[in-house]
C-alpha positions in Angstrom: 90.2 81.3 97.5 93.3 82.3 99.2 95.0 85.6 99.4 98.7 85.5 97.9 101.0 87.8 97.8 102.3 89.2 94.7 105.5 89.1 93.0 107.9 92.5 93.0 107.7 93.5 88.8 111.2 94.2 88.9 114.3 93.6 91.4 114.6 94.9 95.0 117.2 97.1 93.9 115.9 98.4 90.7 114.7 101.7 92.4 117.8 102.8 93.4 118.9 105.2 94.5 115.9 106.3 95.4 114.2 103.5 97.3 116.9 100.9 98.8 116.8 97.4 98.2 116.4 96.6 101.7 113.8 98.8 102.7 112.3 96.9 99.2 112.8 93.4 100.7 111.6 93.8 104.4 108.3 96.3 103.3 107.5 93.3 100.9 108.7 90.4 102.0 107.5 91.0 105.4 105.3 93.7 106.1 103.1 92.9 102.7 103.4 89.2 103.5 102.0 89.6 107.1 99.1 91.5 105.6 98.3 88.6 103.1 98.7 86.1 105.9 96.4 87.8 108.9 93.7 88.4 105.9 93.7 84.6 104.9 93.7 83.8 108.6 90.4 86.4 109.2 88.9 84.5 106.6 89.7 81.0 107.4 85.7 80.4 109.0 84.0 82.2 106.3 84.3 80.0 103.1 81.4 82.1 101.0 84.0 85.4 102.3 86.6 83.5 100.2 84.8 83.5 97.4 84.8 87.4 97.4 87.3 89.2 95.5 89.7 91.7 97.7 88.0 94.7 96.0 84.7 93.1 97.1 85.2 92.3 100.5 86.5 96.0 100.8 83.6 97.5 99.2 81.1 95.5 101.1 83.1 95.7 104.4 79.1 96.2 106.7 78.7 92.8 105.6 81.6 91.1 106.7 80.8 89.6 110.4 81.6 92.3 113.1 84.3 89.5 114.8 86.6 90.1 112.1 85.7 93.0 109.9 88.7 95.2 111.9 90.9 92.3 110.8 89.9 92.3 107.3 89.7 96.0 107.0 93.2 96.3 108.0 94.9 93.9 106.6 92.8 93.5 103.2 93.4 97.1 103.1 97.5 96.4 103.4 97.2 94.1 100.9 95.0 95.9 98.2 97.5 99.2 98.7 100.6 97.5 98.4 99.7 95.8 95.3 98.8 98.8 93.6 101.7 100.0 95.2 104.5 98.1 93.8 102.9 98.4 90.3 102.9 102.4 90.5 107.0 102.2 90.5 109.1 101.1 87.9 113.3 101.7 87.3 114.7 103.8 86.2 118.0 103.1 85.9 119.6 99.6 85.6 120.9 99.0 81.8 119.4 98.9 78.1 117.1 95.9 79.7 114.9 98.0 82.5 112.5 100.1 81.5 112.9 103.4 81.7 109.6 105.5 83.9 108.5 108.8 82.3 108.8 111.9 84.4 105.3 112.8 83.6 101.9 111.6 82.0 100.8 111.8 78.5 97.7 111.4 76.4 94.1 111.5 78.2 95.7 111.3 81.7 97.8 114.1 81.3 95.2 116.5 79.6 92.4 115.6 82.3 95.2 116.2 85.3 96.1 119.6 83.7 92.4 120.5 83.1 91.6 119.9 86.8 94.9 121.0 89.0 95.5 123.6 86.6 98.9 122.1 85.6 101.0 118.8 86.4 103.4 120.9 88.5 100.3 122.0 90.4 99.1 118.5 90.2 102.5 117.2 92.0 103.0 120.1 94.6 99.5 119.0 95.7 100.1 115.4 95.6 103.3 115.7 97.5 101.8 118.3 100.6 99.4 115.8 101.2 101.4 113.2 101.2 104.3 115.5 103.6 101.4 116.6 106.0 99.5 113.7 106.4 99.7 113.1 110.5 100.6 109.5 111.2 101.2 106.2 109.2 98.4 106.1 106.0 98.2 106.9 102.1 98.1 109.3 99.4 96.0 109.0 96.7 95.4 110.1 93.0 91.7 108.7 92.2 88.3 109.3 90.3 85.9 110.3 92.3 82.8 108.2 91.7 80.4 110.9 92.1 81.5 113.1 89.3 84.3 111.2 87.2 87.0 113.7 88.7 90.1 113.5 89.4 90.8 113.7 93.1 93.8 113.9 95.4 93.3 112.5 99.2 95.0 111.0 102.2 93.6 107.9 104.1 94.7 106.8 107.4 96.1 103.7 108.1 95.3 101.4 105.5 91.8 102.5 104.7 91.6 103.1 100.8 90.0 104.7 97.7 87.8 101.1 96.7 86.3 101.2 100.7 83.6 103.6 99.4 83.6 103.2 95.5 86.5 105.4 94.0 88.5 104.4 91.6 92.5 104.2 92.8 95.3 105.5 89.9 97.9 106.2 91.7 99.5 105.7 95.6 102.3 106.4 97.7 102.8 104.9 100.8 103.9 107.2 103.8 104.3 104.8 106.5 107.4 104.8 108.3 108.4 101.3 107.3 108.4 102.3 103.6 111.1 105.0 103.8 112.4 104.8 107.3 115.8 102.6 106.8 117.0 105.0 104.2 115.4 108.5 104.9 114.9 108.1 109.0 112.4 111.0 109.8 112.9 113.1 106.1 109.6 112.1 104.8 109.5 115.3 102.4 113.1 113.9 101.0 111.2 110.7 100.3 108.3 111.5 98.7 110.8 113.6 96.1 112.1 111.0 95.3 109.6 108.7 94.7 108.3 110.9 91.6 111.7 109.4 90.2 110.0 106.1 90.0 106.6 106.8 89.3 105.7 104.3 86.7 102.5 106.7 84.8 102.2 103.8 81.9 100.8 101.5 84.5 98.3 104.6 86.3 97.3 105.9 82.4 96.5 101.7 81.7 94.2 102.1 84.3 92.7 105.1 84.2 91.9 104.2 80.3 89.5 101.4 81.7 85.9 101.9 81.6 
């Protein structure tokens, strides 16, 4: 089974103004792509590690052959992250046609957020600080922690992830350069503002209502 890369749910400019088409086209077209290729290449010599799903291989990652577990690591990790990634934005502007995001949650995902971070302001001040003082390239998170069922906010480096040790992703941001540099240079704050324009919370409540 190979790897492929998905398809953008919407345009590359659909986000505008606050993500740029271009920074759109070159963070999927080529720096997702690359992932998806260098995973399928790791894998090429391990026919029973194709038959894994993505979230499998990253779960099981101390049985993937130490010759290529960095590989898969980092690049099944790019691929799993950008996936959810794109699916976690929707337009907001564009027309009648596009669907329009919601500026916050509702039903159980809203009550559960408010319940544990107090409020969804406090929820998205949080969110955002991690995602403004996280040191380097990596990820912010919204998951459930598999321990207790919680809701959880956390940073991973790189392109280490949530599903690596048995949470349950809901919601990401990417905070590598290449995924704001072309349009916000070194303002990541200004960025992740912006991105709660596009946060697309019918897709993170769809998953967070499965069992």
């Amino acid at each position: 089974m190979k790897h492929e890369l998905p398809k953008l749910p919407y345009s590359y400019d659909s986000l505008e103004p606050f993500i740029d088409a271009k920074t759109m086209e070159i963070h999927h077209d080529k720096h997702h792509q690359a992932y998806v290729n260098k995973l399928n290449e790791a894998l090429a010599d391990y026919p029973a590690l194709q038959e894994n799903t993505l979230e499998e291989l990253l779960q099981s990652l101390d049985k993937v052959p130490a010759e290529i577990r960095t590989a898969v690591r980092n690049n099944g990790g790019g691929h799993f992250s950008h996936s959810l990634f794109w699916n976690v934005m929707a337009p907001k502007a564009g027309g009648e046609s596009v669907q329009q995001a919601q500026d916050e949650p509702k039903g159980k995902l809203a009550t559960d957020i408010i319940n544990t971070f107090g409020s969804f302001q406090n929820f998205k001040d949080e969110f955002s600080k991690q995602a403004n003082g996280l040191f380097g390239s990596g990820w912010v998170w919204l998951y459930v922690d598999k321990n207790d069922g919680k809701l959880k906010i956390g940073q991973t480096p790189g392109h280490d992830n949530p599903v690596m040790i048995g949470n349950k992703p809901l919601m990401v941001l990417d905070v590598w350069e290449h995924a704001y540099y072309l349009k916000y240079q070194n303002r990541r704050p200004e960025y992740t503002e912006a991105w709660w324009n596009v946060v697309n919370w019918d897709y993170v409540e769809s998953i967070y209502n499965q069992n």
